[in-house]
C-alpha positions as CSV (number, residue, x, y, z in Angstrom):
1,X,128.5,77.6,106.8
2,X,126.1,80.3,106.0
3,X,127.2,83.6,106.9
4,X,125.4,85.5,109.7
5,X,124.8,81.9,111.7
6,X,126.2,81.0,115.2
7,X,129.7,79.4,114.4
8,X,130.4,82.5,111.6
9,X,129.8,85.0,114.3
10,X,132.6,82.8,116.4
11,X,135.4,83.0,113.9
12,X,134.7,86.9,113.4
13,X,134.7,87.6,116.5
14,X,138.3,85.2,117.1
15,X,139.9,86.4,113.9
16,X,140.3,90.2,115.8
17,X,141.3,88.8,118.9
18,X,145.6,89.2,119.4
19,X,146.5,85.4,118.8
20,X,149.2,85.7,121.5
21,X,146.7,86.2,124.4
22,X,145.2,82.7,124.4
23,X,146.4,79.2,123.6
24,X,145.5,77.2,120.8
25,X,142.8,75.3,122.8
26,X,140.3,77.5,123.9
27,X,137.1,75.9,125.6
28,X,136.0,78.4,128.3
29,X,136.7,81.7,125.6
30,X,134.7,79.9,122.7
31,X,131.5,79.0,125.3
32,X,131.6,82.8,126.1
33,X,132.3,83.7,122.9
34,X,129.9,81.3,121.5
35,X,126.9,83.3,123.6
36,X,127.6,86.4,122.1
37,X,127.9,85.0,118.6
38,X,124.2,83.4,119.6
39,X,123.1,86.6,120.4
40,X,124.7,88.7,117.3
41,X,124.1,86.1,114.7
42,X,119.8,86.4,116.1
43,X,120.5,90.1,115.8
44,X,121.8,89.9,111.9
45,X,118.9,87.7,111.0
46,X,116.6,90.1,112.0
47,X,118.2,92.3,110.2
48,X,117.7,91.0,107.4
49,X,113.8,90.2,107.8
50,X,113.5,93.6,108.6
51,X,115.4,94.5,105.2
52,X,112.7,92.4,103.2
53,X,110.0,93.5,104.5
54,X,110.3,97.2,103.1
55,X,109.9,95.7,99.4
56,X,106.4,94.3,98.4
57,X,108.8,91.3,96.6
58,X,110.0,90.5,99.6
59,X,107.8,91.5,102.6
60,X,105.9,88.2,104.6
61,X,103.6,87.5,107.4
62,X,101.3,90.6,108.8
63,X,103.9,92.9,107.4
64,X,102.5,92.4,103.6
65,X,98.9,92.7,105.4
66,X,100.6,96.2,106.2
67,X,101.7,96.8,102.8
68,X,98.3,96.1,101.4
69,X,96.3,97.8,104.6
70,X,98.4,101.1,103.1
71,X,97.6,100.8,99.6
72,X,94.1,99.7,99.6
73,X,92.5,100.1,102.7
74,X,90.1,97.2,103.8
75,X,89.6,96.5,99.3
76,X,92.3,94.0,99.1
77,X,92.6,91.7,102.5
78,X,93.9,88.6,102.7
79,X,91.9,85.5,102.3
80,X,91.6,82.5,105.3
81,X,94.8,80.4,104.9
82,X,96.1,82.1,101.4
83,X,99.5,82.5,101.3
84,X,101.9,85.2,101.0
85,X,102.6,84.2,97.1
86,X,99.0,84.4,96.3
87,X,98.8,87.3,98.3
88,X,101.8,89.1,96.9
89,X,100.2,88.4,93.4
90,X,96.8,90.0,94.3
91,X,98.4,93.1,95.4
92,X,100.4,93.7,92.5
93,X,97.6,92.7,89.9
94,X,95.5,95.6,91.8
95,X,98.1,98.0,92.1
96,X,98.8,98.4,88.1
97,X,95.0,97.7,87.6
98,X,92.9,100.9,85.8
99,X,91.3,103.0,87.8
100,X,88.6,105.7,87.8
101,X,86.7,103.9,84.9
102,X,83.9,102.4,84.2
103,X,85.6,99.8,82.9
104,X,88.0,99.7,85.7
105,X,85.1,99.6,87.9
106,X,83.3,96.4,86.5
107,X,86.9,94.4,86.0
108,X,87.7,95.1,89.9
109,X,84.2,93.7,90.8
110,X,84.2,91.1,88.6
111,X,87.3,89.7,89.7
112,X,86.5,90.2,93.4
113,X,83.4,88.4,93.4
114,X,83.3,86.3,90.2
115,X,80.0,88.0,89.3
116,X,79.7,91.0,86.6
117,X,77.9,94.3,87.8
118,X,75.5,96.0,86.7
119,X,76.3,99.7,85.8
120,X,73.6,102.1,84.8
121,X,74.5,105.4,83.9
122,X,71.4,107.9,83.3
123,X,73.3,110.1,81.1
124,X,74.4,107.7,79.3
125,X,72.7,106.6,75.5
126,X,74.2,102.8,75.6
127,X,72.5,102.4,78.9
128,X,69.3,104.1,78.4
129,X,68.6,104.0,74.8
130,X,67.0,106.3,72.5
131,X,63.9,107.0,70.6
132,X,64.4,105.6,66.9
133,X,67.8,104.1,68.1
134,X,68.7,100.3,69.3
135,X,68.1,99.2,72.6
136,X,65.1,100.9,74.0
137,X,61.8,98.4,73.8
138,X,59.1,96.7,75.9
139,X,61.2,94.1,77.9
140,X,64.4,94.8,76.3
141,X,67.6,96.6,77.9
142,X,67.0,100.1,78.3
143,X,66.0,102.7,81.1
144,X,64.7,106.0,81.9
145,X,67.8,108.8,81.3
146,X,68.2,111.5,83.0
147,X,70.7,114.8,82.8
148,X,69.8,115.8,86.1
149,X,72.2,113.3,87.4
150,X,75.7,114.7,86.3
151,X,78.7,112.2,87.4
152,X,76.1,110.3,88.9
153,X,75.2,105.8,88.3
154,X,73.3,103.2,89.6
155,X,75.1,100.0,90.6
156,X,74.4,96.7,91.2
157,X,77.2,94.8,92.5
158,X,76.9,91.1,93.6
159,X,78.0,88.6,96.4
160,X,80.3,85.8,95.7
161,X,78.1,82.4,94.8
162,X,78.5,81.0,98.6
163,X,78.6,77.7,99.8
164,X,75.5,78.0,101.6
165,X,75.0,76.6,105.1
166,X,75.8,72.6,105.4
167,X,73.2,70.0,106.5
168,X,70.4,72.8,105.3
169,X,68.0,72.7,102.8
170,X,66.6,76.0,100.8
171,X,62.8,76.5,99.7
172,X,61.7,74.2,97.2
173,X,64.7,72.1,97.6
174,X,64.9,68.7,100.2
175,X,63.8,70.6,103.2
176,X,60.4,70.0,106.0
177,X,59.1,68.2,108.7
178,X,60.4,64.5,108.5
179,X,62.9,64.9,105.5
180,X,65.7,67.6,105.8
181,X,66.7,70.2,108.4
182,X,65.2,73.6,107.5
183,X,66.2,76.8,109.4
184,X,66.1,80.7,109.2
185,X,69.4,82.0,108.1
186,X,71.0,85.2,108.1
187,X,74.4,86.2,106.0
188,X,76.8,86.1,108.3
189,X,75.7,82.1,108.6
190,X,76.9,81.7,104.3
191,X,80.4,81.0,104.0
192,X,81.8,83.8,101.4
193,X,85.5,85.1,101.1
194,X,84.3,88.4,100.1
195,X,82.5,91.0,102.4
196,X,80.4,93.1,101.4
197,X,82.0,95.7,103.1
198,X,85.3,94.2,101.1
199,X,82.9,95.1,98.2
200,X,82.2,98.6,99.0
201,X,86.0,99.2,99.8
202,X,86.3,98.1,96.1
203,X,83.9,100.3,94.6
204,X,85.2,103.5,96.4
205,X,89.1,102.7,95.0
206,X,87.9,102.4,91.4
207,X,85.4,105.4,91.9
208,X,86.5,108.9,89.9
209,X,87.1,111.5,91.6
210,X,84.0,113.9,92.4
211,X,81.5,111.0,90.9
212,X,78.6,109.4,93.2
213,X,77.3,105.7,92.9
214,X,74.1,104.5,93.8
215,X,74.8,101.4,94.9
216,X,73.1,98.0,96.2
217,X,75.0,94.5,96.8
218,X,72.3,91.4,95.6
219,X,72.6,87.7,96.1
């Protein structure tokens, strides 16, 4: 008999009643003492769901969308039929994650969207190069730097590979008159988990403070 359940809440409330009031046999006192049990033993089940849902360990349903929705504003929602246990996971992987890094920055993207950014700092040697120093040449990785841009970068961050649209064909693939469907597309047709306002969301919780990114999102 698990405590808190209908028949406990009975024999609680029996055990304080005087035993020389009633008989031994008791039908009509245990039906009405059986409805208030329903009632209380409801009420101390709630309780206790509302108990678990003030620990992230414990919380379920909307209430660890709640929990998240606190912590990381739109970043970290949850994905279309994911569980709480993969959820819960998520959560606490991003809430002892680095922040305020560049580092931080590109492993927050890259596990969002399964893609690595690109991050281009113009004050930066290793991303611009240098005269007489490795990586600046024709075709090779390197761009213009600037100090004119203090606490300033350029990045590229990058959709999730989709699934595309089904039964449609992309140029230079199956698709034209007589052999495949072709049709105009937009991005709200391509079936992704990750938004790219998800993305931005991202970027701004990994930012440092008092920094500005120059950013685009790329297929």
């Amino acid at each position: 008999m698990a405590v808190g359940d209908q028949s406990d809440m009975l024999a609680r409330i029996k055990a304080v009643l005087p035993r020389t009031w009633f008989p031994d046999t008791t039908p009509v006192l245990d039906a009405l003492l059986s409805g208030l049990g329903a009632t209380w033993s409801w009420l101390y089940g709630f309780l206790q769901y509302v108990s678990a849902q003030t620990r992230i360990k414990t919380a379920s349903d909307v209430f660890l969308d709640i929990i998240a929705k606190d912590f990381f504003g739109n970043a970290l929602q949850r994905k279309q039929g994911e569980p709480d246990s993969a959820y819960r996971a998520r959560i606490f992987r991003n809430l002892l994650s680095p922040k305020a890094t560049r580092a931080a920055l590109a492993n927050i993207l890259t596990e969002m969207t399964g893609r690595e950014p690109i991050i281009f700092e113009p004050a930066r040697p290793a991303d611009t190069g240098s005269y007489k120093g490795p990586a600046l040449a024709y075709g090779q990785a390197g761009g213009w730097g600037s100090l004119a841009l203090p606490n300033q970068f350029f990045l590229t961050a990058f959709r999730p590979y989709g699934n595309g649209v089904a039964s449609v064909a992309g140029y230079g693939g199956v698709g034209g008159y007589g052999v495949g469907p072709t049709e105009y597309v937009d991005f709200t047709m391509i079936s992704s988990e990750i938004t790219d306002e998800e993305i931005i969301a991202a970027v701004v919780s990994a930012l440092p403070a008092a920094s500005i990114a120059w950013m685009r999102i790329n297929s």
